[in-house]
C-alpha positions as CSV (number, residue, x, y, z in Angstrom):
1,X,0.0,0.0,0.0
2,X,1.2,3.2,-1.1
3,X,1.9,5.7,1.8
4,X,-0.1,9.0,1.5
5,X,1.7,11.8,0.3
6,X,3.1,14.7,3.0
7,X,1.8,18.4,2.7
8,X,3.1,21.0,4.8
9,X,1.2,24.1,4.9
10,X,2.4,27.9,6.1
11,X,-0.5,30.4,7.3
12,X,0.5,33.5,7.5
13,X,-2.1,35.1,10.5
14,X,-3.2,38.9,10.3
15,X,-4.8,40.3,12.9
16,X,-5.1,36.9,14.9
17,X,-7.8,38.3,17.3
18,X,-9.9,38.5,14.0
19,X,-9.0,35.5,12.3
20,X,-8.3,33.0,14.7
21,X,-11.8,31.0,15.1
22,X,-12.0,30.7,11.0
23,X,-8.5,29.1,11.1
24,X,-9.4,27.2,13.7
25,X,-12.7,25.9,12.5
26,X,-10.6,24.7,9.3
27,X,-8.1,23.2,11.2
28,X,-10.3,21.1,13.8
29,X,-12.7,20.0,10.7
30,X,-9.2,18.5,9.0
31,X,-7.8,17.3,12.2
32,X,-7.8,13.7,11.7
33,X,-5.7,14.0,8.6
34,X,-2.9,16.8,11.0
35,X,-0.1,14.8,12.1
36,X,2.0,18.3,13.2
37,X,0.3,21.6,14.0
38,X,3.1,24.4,15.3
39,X,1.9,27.7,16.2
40,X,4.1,30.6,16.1
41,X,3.5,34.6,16.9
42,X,5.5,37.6,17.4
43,X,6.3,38.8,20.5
44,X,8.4,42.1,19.7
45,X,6.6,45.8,19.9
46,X,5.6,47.0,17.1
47,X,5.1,43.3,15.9
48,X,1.2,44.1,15.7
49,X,-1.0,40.9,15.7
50,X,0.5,38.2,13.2
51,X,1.2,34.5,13.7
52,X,2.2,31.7,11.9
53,X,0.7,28.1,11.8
54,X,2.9,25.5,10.5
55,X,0.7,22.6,9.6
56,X,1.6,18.9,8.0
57,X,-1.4,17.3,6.6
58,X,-1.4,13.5,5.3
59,X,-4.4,13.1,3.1
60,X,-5.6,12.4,-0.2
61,X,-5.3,14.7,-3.2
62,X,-9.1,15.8,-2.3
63,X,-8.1,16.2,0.9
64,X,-5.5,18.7,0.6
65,X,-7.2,20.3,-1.9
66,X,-10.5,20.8,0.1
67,X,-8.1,22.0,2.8
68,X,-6.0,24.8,1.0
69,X,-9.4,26.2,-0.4
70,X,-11.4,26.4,3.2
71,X,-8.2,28.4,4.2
72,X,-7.7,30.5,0.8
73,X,-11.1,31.6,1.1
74,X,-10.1,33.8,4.7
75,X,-9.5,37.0,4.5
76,X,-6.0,38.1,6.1
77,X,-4.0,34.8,5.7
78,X,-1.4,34.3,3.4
79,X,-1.2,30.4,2.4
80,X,1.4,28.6,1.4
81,X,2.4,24.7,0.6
82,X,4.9,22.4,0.2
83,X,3.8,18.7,-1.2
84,X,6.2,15.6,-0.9
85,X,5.2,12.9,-2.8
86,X,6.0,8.8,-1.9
87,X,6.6,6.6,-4.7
């Protein structure tokens, strides 16, 4: 059985205070397919409100697709992947 393919995800958070339930309701509804969820924020003045979620997903194709659209779709996140692919 082939092993399911890797996707690790980057979301950009701005204005967390705003954002953060939508992210999260994305996240909880894939959570079964998260192996490692790392949050990150800034912590200097002047740093404003951002964070950074580092995700890795193992899914199917659909999956990850379904995924990266629920979170493209929020305003004030900038999303980004990275897919590794087993042979």
């Amino acid at each position: 059985m082939k092993q399911q393919d890797h996707l690790i995800v980057g979301i950009h958070v701005r204005d967390r205070v705003r954002h953060a339930s939508q992210v999260q309701k994305v996240l909880t509804s894939a959570g079964r397919h998260i192996r490692t969820r790392v949050g990150l924020h800034d912590t200097h003045p002047g740093s404003g409100d951002n964070g950074l979620i580092l995700v890795e997903l193992i899914a199917d194709a659909g999956t990850r697709k379904s995924f990266l659209a629920q979170l493209k779709k929020i305003r004030g996140l900038d999303v980004k992947a990275m897919l590794f692919q087993h042979d």
